[in-house]
C-alpha positions as CSV (number, residue, x, y, z in Angstrom):
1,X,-11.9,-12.0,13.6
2,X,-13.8,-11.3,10.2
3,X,-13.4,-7.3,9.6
4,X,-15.8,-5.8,6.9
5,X,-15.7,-2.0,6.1
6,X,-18.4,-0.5,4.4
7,X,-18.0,3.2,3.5
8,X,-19.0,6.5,1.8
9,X,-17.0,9.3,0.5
10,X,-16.5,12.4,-1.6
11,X,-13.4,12.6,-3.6
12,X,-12.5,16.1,-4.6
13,X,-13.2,15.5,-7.8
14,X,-16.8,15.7,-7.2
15,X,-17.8,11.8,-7.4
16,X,-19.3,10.0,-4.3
17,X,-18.3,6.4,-4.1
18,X,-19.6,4.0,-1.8
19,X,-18.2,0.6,-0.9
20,X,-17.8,-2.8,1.1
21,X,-14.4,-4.9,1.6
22,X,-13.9,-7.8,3.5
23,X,-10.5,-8.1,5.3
24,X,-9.2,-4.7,3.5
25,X,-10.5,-6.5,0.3
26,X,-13.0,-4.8,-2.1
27,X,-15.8,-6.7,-2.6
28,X,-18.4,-4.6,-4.0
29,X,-18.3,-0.9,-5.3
30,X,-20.8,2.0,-6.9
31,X,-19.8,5.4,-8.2
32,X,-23.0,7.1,-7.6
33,X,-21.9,10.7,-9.7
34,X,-19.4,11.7,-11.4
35,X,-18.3,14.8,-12.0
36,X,-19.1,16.1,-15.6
37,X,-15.9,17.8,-16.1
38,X,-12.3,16.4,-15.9
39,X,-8.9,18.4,-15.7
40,X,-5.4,17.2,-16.0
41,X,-5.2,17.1,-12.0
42,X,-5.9,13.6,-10.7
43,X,-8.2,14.8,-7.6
44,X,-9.6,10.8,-7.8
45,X,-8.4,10.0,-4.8
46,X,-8.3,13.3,-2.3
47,X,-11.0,13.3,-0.2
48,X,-13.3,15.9,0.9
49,X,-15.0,13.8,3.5
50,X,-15.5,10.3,4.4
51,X,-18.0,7.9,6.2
52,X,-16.1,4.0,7.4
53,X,-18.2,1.8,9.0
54,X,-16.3,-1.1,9.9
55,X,-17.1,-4.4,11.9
56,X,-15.1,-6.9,13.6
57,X,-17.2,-10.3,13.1
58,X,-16.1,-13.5,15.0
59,X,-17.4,-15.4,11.9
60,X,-15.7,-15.9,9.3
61,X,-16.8,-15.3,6.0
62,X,-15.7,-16.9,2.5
63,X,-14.5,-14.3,0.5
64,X,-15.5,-16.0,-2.7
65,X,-19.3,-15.7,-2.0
66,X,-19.4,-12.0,-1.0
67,X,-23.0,-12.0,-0.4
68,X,-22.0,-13.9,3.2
69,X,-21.1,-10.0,3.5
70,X,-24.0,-8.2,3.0
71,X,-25.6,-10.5,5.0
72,X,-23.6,-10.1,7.8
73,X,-24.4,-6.7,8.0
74,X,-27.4,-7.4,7.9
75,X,-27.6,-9.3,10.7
76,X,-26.6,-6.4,12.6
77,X,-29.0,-4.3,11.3
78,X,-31.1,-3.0,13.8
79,X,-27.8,-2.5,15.9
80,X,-26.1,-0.4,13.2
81,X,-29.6,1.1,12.6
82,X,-30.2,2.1,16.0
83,X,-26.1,3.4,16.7
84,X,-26.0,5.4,13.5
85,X,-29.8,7.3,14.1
86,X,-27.9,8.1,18.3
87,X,-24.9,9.5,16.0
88,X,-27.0,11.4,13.8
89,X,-29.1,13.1,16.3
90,X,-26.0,13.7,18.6
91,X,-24.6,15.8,15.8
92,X,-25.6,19.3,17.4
93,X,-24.3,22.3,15.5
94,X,-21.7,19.9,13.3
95,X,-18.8,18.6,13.2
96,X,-15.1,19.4,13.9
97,X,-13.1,18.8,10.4
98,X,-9.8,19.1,12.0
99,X,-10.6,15.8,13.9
100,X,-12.2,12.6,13.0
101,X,-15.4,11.6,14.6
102,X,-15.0,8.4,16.3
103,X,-19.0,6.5,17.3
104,X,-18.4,3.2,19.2
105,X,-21.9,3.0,20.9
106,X,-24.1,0.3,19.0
107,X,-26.2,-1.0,21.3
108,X,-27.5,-4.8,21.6
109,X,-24.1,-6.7,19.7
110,X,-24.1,-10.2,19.7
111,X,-21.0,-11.3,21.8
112,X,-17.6,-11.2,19.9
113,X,-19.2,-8.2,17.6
114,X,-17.8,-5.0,17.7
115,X,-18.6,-2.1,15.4
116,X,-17.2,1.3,14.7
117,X,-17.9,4.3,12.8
118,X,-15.1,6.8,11.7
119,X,-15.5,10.1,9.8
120,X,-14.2,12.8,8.8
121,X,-14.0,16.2,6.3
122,X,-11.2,17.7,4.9
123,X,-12.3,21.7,5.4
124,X,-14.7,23.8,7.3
125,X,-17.5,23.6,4.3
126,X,-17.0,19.7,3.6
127,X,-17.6,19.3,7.6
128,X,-21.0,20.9,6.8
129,X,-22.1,18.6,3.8
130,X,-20.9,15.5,6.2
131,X,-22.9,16.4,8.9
132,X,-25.4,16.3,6.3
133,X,-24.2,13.1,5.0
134,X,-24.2,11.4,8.1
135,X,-27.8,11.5,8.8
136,X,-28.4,10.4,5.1
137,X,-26.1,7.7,6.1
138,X,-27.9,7.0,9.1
139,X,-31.5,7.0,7.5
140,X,-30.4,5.4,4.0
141,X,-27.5,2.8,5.0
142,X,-29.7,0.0,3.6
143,X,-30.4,1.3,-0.3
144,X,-26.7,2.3,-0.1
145,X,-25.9,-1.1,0.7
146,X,-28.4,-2.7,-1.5
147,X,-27.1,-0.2,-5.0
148,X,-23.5,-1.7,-4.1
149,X,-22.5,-3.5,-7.6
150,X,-20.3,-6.9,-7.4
151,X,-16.3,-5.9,-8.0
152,X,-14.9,-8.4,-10.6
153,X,-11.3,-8.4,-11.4
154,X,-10.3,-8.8,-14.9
């Protein structure tokens, strides 16, 4: 099995980062703001919430052309499309932050395909802002995927 993540998050130093690996590998990356002020305290890595999307592929997938990737994902589009809009307007009053929200149901897979969504918030406000997130999510998932920049290593 091929597993490919692709995920959103606030860090709690105000920058929302978006991003697809490949077998725990990044692949491709996109910092989409940053905050404008910096402090001694490395907050680059503490989360305030976060959306993984991850899918187990029976294909596999050559990690040295990682547009095979995106267009795996995109294979699976109208299933992911059609899963994350049932998430988004199963939402109700929110979300629980002390908890992560597991969503399994994506209808129509191909056999050997399984996808899964995780999230989760940090505090009672950031559970707000990811309810909020999660329907962006749902209804943008494409341009987010699209904006993703190629990761080289140097």
């Amino acid at each position: 099995m091929t597993e490919i993540t692709f995920y959103r998050q606030q860090r709690r130093d105000g920058s929302i980062r978006s991003g697809l690996e490949l077998n725990g590998e990044p692949q491709f990356g996109l910092i989409q703001s940053w905050p404008s002020e910096t402090s001694d305290d490395d907050l680059s890595m503490v989360l305030d919430w976060y959306i993984d999307l991850t899918i187990q592929s029976p294909n596999p997938i050559d990690s040295s052309d990682p547009d095979q990737t995106k267009n795996e994902l995109l294979k699976l589009q109208a299933s992911i499309q059609h899963g994350l809009n049932q998430l988004a307007n199963s939402m109700g009053a929110g979300v629980d932050f002390e908890s992560p929200v597991l969503w399994k149901n994506f209808p129509e897979l191909s056999d050997g395909y399984e996808i899964e969504l995780v999230c989760r918030a940090s505090n009672r406000i950031s559970s707000r802002q990811l309810m909020n997130e999660i329907h962006g999510f749902a209804h943008h998932w494409l341009e987010y995927l699209g904006s993703l920049k190629q990761l080289t290593v140097v």
